[in-house]
C-alpha positions in Angstrom: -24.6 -10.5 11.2 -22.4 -9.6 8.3 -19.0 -10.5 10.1 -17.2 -9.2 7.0 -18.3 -5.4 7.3 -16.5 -4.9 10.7 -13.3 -4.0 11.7 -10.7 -5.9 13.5 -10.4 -4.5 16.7 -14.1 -5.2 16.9 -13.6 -8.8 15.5 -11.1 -9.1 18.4 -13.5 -8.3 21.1 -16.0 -10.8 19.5 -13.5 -13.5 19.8 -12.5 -12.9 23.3 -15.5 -12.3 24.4 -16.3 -16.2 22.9 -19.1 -14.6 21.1 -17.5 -16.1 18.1 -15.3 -18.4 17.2 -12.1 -18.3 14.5 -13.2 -21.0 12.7 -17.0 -19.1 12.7 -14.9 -16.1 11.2 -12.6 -17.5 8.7 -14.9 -19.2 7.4 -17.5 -16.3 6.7 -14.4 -14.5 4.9 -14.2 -17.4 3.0 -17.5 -17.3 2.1 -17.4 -13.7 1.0 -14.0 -14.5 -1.1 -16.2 -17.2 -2.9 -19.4 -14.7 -3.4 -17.5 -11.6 -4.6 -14.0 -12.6 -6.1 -15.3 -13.5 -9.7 -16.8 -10.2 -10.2 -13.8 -8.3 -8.2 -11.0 -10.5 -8.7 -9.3 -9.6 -5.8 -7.1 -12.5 -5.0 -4.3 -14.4 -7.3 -4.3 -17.1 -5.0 -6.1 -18.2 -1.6 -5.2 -20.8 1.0 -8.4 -22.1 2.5 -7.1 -25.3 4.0 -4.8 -23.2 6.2 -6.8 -20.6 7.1 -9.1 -23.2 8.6 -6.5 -24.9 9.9 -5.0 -22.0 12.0 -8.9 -20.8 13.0 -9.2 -24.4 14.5 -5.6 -23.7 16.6 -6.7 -20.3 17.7 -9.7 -21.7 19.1 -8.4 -24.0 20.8 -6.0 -21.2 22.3 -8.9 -19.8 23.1 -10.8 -22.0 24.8 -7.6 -23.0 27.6 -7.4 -19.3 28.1 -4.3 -18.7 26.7 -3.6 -14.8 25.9 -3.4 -14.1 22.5 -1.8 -11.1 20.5 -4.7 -8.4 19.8 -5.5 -9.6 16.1 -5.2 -13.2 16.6 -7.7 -15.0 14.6 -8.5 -11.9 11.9 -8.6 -13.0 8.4 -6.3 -10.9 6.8 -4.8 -10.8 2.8 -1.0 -10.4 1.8 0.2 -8.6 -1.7 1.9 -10.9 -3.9 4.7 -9.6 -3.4 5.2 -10.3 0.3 6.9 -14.3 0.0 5.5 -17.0 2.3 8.3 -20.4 2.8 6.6 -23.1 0.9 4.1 -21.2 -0.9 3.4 -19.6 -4.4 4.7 -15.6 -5.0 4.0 -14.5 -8.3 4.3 -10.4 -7.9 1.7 -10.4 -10.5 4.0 -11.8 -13.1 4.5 -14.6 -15.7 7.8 -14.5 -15.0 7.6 -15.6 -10.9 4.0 -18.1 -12.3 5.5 -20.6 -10.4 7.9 -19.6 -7.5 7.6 -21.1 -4.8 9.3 -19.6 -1.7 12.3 -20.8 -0.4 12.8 -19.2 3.1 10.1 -16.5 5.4 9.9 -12.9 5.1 10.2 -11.3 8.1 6.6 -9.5 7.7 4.9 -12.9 7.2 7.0 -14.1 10.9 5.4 -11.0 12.8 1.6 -11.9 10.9 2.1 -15.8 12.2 3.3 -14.4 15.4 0.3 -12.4 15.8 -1.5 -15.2 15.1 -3.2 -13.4 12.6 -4.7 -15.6 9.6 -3.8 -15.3 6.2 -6.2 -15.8 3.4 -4.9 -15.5 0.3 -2.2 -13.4 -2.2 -3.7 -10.6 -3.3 -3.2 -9.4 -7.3 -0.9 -6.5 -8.4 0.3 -5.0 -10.8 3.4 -6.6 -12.3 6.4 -6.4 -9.9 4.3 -3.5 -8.3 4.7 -1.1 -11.5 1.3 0.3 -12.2 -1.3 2.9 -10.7 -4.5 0.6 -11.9 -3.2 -3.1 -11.6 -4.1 -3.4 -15.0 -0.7 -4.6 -15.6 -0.8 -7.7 -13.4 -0.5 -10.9 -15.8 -3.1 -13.0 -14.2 -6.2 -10.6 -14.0 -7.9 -6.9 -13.3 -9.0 -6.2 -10.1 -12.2 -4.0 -10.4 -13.1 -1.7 -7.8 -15.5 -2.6 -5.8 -17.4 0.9 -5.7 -17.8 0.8 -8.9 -17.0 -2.0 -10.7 -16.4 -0.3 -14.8 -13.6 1.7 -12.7 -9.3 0.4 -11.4 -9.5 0.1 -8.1 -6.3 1.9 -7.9 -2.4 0.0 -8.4 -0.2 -1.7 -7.7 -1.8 -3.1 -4.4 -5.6 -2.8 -5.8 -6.0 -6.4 -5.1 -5.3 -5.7 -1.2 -7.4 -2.4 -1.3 -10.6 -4.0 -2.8 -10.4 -6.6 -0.6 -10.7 -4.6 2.6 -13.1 -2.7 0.6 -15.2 -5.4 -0.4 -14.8 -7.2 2.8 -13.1 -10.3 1.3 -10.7 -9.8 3.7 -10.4 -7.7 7.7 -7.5 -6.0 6.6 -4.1 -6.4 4.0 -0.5 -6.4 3.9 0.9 -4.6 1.1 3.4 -2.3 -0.2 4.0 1.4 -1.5 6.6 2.4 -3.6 5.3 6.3 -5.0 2.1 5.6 -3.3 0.8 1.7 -4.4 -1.2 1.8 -1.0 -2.3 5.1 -0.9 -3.5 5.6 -4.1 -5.6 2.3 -4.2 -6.9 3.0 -0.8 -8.1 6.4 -1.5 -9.9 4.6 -4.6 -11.4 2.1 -2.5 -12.2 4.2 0.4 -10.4 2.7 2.9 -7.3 3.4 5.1 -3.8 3.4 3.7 -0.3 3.8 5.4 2.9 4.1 4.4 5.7 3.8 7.2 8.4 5.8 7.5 11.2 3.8 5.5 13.3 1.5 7.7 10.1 1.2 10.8 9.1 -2.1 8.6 11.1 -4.7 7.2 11.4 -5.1 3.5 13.1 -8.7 3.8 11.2 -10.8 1.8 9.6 -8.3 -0.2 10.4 -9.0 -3.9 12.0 -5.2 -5.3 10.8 -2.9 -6.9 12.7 0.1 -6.0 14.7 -1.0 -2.9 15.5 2.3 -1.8 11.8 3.5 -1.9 9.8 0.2 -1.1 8.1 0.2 2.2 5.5 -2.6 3.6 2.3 -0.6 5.5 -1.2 -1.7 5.8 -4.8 -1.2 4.1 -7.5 -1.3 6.8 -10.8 -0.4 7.3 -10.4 2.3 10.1 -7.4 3.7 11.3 -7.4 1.6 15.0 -6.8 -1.4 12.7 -3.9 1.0 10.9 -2.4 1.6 14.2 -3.0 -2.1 15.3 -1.4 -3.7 12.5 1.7 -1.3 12.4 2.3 -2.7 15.7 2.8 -6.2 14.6 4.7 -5.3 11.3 7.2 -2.6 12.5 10.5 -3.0 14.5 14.5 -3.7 14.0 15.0 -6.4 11.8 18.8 -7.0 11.0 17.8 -9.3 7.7 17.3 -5.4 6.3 20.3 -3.2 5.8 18.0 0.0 5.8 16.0 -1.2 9.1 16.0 1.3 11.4 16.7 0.6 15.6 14.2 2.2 17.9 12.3 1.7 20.6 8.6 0.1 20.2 5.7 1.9 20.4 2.4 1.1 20.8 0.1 3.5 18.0 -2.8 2.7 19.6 -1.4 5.1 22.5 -2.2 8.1 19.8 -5.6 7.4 19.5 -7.8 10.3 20.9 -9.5 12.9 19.8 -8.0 15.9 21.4 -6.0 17.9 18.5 -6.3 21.6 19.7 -3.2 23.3 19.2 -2.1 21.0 16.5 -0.7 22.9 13.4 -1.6 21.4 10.4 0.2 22.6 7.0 -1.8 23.2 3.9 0.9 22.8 1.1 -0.4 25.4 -1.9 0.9 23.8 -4.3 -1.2 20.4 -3.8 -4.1 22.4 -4.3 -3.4 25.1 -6.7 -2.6 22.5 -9.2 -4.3 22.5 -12.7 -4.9 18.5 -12.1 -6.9 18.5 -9.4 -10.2 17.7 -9.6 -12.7 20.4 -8.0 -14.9 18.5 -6.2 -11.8 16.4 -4.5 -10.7 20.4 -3.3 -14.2 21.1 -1.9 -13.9 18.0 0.1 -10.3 18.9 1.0 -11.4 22.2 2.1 -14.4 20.8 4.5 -11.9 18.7 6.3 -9.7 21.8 6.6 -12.8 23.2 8.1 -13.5 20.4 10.1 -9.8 20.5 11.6 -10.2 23.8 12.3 -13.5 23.5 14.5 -11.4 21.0 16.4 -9.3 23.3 17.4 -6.3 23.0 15.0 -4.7 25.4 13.4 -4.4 25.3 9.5 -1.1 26.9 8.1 -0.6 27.6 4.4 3.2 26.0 3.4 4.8 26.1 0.5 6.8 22.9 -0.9 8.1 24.4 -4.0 10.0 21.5 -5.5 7.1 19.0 -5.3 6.5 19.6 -8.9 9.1 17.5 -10.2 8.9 14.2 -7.9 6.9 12.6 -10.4 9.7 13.0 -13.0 12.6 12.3 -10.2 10.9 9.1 -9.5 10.5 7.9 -13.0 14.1 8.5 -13.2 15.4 6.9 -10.2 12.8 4.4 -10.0 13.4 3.2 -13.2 17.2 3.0 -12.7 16.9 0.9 -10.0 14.2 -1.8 -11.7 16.7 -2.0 -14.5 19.1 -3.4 -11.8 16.9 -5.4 -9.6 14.9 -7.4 -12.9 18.6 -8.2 -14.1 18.4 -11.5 -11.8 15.3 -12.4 -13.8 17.4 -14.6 -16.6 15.7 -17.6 -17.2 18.7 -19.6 -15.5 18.3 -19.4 -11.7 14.3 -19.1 -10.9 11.4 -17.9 -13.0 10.4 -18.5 -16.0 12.5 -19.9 -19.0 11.5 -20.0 -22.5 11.8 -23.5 -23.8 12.9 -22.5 -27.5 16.5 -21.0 -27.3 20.1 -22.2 -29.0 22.5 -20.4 -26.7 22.8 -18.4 -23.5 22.0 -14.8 -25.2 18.9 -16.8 -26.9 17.7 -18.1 -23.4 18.0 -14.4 -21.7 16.5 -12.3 -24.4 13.4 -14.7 -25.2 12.7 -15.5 -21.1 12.4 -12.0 -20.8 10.3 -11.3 -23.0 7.9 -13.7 -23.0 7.6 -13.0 -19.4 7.7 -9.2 -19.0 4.7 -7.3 -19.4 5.2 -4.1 -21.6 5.1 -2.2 -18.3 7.7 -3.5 -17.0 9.9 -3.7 -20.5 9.3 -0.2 -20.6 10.6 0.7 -17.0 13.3 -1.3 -17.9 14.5 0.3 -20.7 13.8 3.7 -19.4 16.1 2.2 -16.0 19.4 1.3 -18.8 19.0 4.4 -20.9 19.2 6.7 -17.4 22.0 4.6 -15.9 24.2 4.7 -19.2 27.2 6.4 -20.5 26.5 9.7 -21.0 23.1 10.0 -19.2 23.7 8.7 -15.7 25.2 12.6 -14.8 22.9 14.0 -17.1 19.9 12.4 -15.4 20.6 10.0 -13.1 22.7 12.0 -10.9 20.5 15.3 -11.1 17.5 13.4 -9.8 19.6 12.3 -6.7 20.3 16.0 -6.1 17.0 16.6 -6.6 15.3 14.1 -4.1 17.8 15.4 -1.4 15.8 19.2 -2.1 12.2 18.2 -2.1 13.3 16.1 1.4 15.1 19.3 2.8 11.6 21.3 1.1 9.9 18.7 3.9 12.1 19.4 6.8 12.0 23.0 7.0 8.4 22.7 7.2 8.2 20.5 9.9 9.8 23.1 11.7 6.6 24.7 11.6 3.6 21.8 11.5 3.1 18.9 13.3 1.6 17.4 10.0 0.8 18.0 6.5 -2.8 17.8 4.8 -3.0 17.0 0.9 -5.3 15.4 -1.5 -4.2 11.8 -2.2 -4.6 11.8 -5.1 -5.8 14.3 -8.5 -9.1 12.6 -9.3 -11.1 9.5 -7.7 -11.4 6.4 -10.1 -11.3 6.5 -13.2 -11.9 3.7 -16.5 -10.5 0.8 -17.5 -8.0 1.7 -20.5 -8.5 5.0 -19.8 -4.8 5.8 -19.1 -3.1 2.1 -19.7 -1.6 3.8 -23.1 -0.8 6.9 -21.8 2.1 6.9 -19.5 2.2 10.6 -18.6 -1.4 10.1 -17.7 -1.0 7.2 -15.8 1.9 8.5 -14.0 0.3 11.3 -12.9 -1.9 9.1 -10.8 0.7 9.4 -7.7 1.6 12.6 -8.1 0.2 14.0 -4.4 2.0 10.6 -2.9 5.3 10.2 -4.8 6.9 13.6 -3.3 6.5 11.7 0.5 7.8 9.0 -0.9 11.1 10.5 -2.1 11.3 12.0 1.1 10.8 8.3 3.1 8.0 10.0 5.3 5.3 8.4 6.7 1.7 9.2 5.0 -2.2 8.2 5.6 -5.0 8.5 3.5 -8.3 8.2 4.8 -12.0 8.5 2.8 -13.7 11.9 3.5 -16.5 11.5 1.1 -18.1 10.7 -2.1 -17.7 12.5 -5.3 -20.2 11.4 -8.1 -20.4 8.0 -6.1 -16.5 7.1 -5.8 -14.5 7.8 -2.6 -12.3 10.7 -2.0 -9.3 10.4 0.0 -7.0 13.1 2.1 -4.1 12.3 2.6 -1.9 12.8 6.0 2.1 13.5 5.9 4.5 13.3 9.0 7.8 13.4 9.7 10.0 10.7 9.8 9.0 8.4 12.5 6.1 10.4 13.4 3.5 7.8 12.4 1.7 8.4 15.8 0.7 12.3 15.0 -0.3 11.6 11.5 -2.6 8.4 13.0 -4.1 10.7 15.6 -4.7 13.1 13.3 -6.4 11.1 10.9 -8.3 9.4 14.4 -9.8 12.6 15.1 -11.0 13.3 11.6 -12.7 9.9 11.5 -14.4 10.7 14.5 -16.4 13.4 13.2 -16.6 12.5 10.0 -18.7 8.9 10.9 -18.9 5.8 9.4 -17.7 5.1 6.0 -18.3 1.9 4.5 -19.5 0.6 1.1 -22.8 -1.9 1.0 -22.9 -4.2 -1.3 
C-alpha cells in the first residue's frame, strides 16, 4: 500500500483503527523523502530522529487508549520560515544559514499539540520573495508534475511535497499568494486564512501586514482539518483576531443549491490568461451550476492595479523588516570589514540574494522623501478601494470564483530576469490578499499535462463557505492525484 498517496483524514482512521502504526507511517514518508528529494528537492532540512521519536510516543498513546487529536501521528512538512525552539530556520537564505531558534512559534505549539509529526523545513524562496523558489539560496525545488517546470514560489518546497507525497500535508505561508500559486502548480489544495484567524508569531516577516500562515493539503478535509489546529486568538500577535472556534469540518457537505457564486469579469476577460485555464474555469462554472448554484457575473474594477499596490507596499515594508539583518545581532557576518558601516554593507550583501536587494531598494526609494506621498501613500488609498470593491460584492455572493493563477507552470529561467513577468505570476491572488480575505485553490484539471487550479474567495472570516464550496466541487470532480 503506497501510504504516501493518501490523505490524512484517511491516515487517521488507519491509525485508530490500529491498522497501522506511527512509526509504520513515518517511516514510509521517510522513505519517500529519501527516494524523491534528490530529483525534487523539496526539503532544506529534515529531522528524522524526531520524527521517529514522536511516532514511537504516539504509539504508545495509542496502544493505552488514550484519545488523541484528529491528525496525531501524520507526517507533515513546515516552510522555513515557520521557527521551531532549538532547531535550524533559514527562510531560504544565506543570511539566517545558521539560525538556530531561540523560543516556539505559536503555529509549531498548536502542530506538537496536535500531535502531528514534523518532518522536515521545506525550501523557499528567499525570505518568501519569489513566485518560482528559484530565489532560495540553498536549491530549486522542481515540480513534481513535471520536473523541467517551478513548482510555483515562495512555499514550492511545501507544495511539491504534498504533491509528491514526501510529506501528508504542509505548513506554509502566503503573502500575494505564496500558497496558492504553488499549490495550483502542484495540483494540490491551498488556503490562505483570513488575516488575524492564524498566528503569525514566529513567522520570520515578509510583509507583516499581509503575511498569513494556511495550509497545503491533498484534499480539502485535510484543509479544513488542519485550519482547526492552526487557527485561534493568540495574544503573542498584535493583529490576532478573538473569535469563537469553529470546527470546518462542520462545512463539509455537498449541498450548495442556492449558493450564489460571483464570476468577477475582469479575472477572465484579461489578455493574460491562458485559454485553456478559462475553458476549465468555465466547466467548473458549469459544474456549479448543475449543482444548483447560481453563477453571477461581478465586476471588481480596481483589481487591475493590486499587482502594482503590492509591489509598492510590499516592498516598503521589507525594506523595514530586513533592516535587523546587520551582521551584529543574528545572521550572517562577513568576516572582512574595518568599521561598523564596512560590517553592515558587506553582510548584506554577501547574504542577500538579488531578489531580495532588489525589493529592498525598491522598499527605501518608495518610503523616501519625496516619494512616500507620491507612492507610498497612494497605494494605501488604493488597497482600502480594491477591499471596499470586495465588500460591496459580498453583498451579493456568498463566494467568488477566479482562476488562480494566468498560466500553469512554466520553465526554469523563464521569468527569473524578468520582474514584470514574474510578478504577474500572482496577479489573480494578490487582489485577496490586499483585501486580507480568505482564498482556496483547488486542481480542476490538466492542461497539456500540468494542473490547473480555481481559485475560491470569501469574506472575511468566511473560510467555512469557501471550504464547502470547494468540498462540493471536489466531489464531482473525482480524484486528483499525480503517480509517480
Amino acid at each position: 500500500m503506497k501510504l504516501y498517496e493518501l490523505e490524512g483524514h484517511k491516515l487517521s482512521n488507519m491509525l485508530k483503527s490500529k491498522e497501522i502504526t506511527a512509526l509504520e507511517l513515518t517511516e514510509n514518508i521517510i522513505k519517500r523523502i529519501k527516494e524523491t528529494d534528490n530529483d525534487i528537492e523539496s526539503y532544506i532540512s529534515t529531522r528524522e530522529e524526531f520524527a521517529i521519536n514522536e511516532a514511537k510516543s504516539i504509539d504508545e498513546k495509542i496502544n493505552k487508549g488514550e484519545e488523541l487529536p484528529i491528525l496525531a501521528g501524520i507526517p507533515i512538512s513546515l516552510k522555513d520560515n515557520i521557527i521551531i525552539n532549538g532547531e535550524k530556520t533559514t527562510a531560504g537564505s544565506k543570511m539566517l544559514e545558521n539560525y538556530i531558534g531561540i523560543y516556539e512559534s505559536t503555529t509549531v505549539k498548536k502542530i506538537k499539540e496536535s500531535s502531528m509529526i514534523i518532518l522536515g523545513k521545506t525550501n523557499m524562496d528567499e525570505f518568501a520573495m519569489g513566485s518560482s523558489t528559484e530565489t532560495s539560496a540553498f536549491k530549486k525545488t522542481k515540480n513534481p508534475w513535471d520536473i523541467s517546470k517551478v513548482p510555483g514560489g515562495s512555499s514550492g518546497g511545501s507544495a511539491a511535497s504534498v504533491a509528491i507525497g514526501s510529506s501528508i500535508l504542509s505548513i506554509a505561508s502566503d503573502t500575494s499568494g505564496s500558497i496558492r500559486q504553488p499549490a495550483a502548480f502542484c495540483g494540490v489544495v491551498g488556503l490562505k486564512p483570513t488575516n488575524g484567524l492564524v498566528s503569525r508569531y514566529g513567522l520570520v516577516a515578509t510583509v507583516s501586514s499581509l503575511d498569513q500562515i494556511g495550509p497545503i493539503t491533498k484534499d480539502v478535509r485535510d484543509s479544513a482539518l488542519s485550519l482547526n489546529v492552526i487557527s485561534g486568538y493568540d495574544e503573542m500577535d498584535a493583529k490576532s483576531i478573538k473569535q469563537d472556534k469553529i470546527d470546518y469540518t462542520s462545512y463539509l457537505n455537498e449541498n450548495i443549491k442556492g449558493m450564489k457564486i460571483g464570476l468577477p469579469i475582469e479575472y477572465l476577460e484579461n489578455d493574460s490568461l491562458d485559454k485553456g485555464i478559462k475553458k476549465h474555469i468555465l466547466n467548473a462554472v458549469e459544474n456549479y451550476k448543475n449543482l444548483g448554484a447560481e453563477v453571477i457575473e461581478v465586476s471588481l474594477p480596481h483589481t487591475k492595479y493590486a499587482t502594482s499596490v503590492y509591489n509598492i507596499l510590499g516592498t516598503s515594508e521589507i525594506s523595514a523588516n530586513l533592516s535587523r539583518y546587520d551582521g551584529v545581532r543574528y545572521g550572517y557576518r562577513s568576516k572582512n570589514y574595518n568599521n561598523l558601516e564596512e560590517l553592515y554593507v558587506k553582510s548584506r550583501t554577501e547574504s542577500f540574494g538579488n531578489e531580495v536587494k532588489l525589493r529592498i531598494l525598491l522598499g527605501t526609494h518608495f518610503l523616501s522623501t519625496g516619494s512616500y506621498e507620491k507612492y507610498y501613500k497612494r497605494a494605501l488609498a488604493i488597497q482600502k478601494i480594491i477591499t471596499k470593491d470586495f465588500i460591496d460584492v459580498f453583498k451579493n455572493v456568498d463566494v467568488l470564483l477566479t482562476p488562480t493563477t494566468p498560466t500553469t507552470a512554466f520553465n526554469f529561467n523563464e521569468k527569473i530576469d524578468d520582474v514584470v513577468k514574474m510578478y504577474s505570476s500572482d496577479m489573480y491572488t494578490t487582489a485577496a490578499s490586499l483585501a486580507k480575505l480568505p482564498a482556496l485553490t483547488i486542481p480542476i484539471g490538466l492542461e497539456e499535462g500540468l494542473p490547473v487550479g480555481m481559485q475560491l474567495i470569501g469574506n472575511h472570516f468566511n473560510e467555512g463557505k469557501i471550504l464547502k464550496t470547494a468540498y462540493s466541487y471536489e466531489k464531482v470532480r473525482g480524484e486528483f492525484k499525480l503517480n509517480k
